[in-house]
N, C-alpha and C positions, 0 to 999 in steps of 0.2 A: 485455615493454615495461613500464618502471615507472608508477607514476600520474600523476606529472607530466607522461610524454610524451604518454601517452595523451590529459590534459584537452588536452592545445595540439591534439592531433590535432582532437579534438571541435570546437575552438572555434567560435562562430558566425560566419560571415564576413560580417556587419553591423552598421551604427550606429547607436546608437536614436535617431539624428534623421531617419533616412531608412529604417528595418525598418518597415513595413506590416504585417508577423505581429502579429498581436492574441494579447495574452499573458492568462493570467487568474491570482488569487490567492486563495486562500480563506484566510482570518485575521481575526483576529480581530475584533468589531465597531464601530460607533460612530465610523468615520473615516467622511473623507469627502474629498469630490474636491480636488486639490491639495497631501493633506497625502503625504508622504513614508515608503513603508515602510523602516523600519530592521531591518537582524538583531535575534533576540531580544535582550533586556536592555541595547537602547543606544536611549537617548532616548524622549523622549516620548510618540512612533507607532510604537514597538515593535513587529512584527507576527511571528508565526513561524504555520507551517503546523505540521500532527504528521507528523512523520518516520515512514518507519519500515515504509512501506507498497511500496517497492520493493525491491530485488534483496538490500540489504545493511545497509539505515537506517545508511548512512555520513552522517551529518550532518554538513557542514561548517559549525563555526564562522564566525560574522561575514558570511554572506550570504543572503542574501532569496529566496523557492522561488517559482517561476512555473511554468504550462503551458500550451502552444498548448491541451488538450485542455478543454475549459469542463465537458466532465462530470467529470474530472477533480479539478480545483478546488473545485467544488461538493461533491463526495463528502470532500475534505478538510475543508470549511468545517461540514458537516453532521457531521462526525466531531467536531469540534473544540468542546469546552464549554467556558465563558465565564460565569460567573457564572448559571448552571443556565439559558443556552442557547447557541445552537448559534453559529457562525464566520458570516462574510461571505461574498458573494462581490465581487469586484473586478474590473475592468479596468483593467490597470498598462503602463507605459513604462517600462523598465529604464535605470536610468543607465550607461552604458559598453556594452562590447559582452558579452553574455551568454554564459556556457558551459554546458555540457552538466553536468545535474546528477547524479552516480556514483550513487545509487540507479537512474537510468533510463539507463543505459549498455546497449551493445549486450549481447545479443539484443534488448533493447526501443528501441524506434521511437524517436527523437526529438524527445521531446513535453514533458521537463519540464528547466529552466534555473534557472541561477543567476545573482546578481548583488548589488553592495555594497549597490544600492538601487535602489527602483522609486519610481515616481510615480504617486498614482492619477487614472486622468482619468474615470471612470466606477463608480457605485456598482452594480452590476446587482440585489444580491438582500440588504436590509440585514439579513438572517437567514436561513438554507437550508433548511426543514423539510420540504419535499418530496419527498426522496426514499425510496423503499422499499429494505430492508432488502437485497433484490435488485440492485436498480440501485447501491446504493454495493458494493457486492461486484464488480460486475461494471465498473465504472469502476474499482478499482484491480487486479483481476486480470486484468484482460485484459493488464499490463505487469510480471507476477509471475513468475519463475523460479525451479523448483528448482537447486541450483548441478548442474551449471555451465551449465545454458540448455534446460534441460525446464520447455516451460508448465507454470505452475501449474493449470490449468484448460485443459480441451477447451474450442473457439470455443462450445459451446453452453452452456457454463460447468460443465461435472462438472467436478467435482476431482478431481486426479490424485495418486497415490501416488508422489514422490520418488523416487532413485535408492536411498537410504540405506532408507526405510523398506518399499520392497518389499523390501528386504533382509532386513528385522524379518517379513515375515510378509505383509504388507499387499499388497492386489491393484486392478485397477484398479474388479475389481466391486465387491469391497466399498468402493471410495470413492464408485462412482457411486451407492452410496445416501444420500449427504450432500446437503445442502440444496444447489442449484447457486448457485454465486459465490458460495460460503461465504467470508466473507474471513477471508485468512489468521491472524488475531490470536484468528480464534473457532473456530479449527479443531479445537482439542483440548475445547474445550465441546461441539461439537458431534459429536464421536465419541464420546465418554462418554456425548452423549445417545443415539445410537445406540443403543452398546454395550447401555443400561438398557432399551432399548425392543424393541431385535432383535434380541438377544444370539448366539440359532440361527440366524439368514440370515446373520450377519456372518462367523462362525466356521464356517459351509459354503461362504460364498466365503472367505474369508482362514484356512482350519486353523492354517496356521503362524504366527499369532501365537501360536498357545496353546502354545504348548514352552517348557517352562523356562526356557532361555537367553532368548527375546524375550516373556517373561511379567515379566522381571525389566527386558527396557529399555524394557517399559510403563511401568515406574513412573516412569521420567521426565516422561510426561508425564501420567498418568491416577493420581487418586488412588487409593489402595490398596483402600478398599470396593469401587470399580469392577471392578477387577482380583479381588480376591475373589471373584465369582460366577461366574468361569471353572469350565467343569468339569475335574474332575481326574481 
């Protein structure tokens, strides 16, 4: 089924003058109730979230990112720097009828939409500093897939090793010694930091990284000192 078909399939079957789902948006700061979020780079309340954290960071040009989920939102706002601090949070009314955003496409719930524009009726949090390093991990992987629809993360939040990369070597113990709800952007920081600190637990649960062949498709993602203190 092409992509086209699929968003009409998604589509939400309501109108934002009569939908009661309370939507949330985390973006950028300094608005305020009434004023209008537009796609990045078009007018004066320009607002955009950071992509990039679902299935595909399919980012569709010229619309506005919402989510029933308020942790959610939050974890985006809290991601999100601003002049050396952090995003909003918002409560928004979407102009038109909203569609299903292709980052949060099935396997994952239906929690996060799109739209030309939103409106804010409510300021909730005029800057997000509260959350722990845990909890934004665990608000955006809990709707994380390796392709084509392997959680990213056990419900208790270990990290899980990909179809591809138990391929490479990688096991599911040696990932559960990873911080839990690592999020995905610090995944390969946080194996290198592994790597440096428990080099012998790693490579007794995962041997087959250290072969030749998947020594060398380390280097895609670990720099080469790291890789260096393998033994030979």
């Amino acid at each position: 089924m092409g992509r086209a078909s699929r968003m009409k399939k998604n589509r939400v079957k309501v109108d934002a003058a009569v939908d009661s789902t309370q939507y949330w948006h985390g973006g950028v700061p300094l608005l305020k109730v009434g004023d209008t979020l537009l796609p990045g780079g078009g007018g004066s309340f320009a607002a955009q979230t950071i992509r990039g954290a679902g299935n595909g960071a399919q980012f569709t040009s010229g619309m506005v990112y919402f989510t029933t989920d308020r942790d959610l939102a939050r974890a985006y706002a809290q991601s999100l720097k601003v002049d050396g601090g952090n995003g909003a949070l918002f409560r928004v009314v979407p102009h038109g009828v909203p569609v299903r955003d292709p980052d949060y496409l099935d396997p994952a719930p239906a929690i996060s939409f799109m739209a030309r524009r939103a409106n804010i009726v409510a300021v909730e949090e005029q800057e997000v500093t509260s959350m722990a390093e845990e909890e934004i991990g665990r608000a955006f992987g809990r709707y994380q897939f390796w392709a084509p629809n392997e959680p990213y993360c056990r419900p208790d939040g270990t990290v899980r090793p990909g179809p591809s990369l138990r391929a490479e070597g990688w096991t599911p113990d040696s990932f559960a010694l990873l911080p839990k709800w690592t999020r995905r952007e610090n995944l390969w920081a946080e194996v290198e930091r592994l790597l440096t600190n428990q080099l012998t637990v790693v490579l007794d649960l995962a041997p087959g990284i250290a072969t030749p062949r998947n020594r060398q498709l380390l280097s895609r993602y670990l720099r080469p000192e790291v890789i260096a203190t393998f033994p030979r």
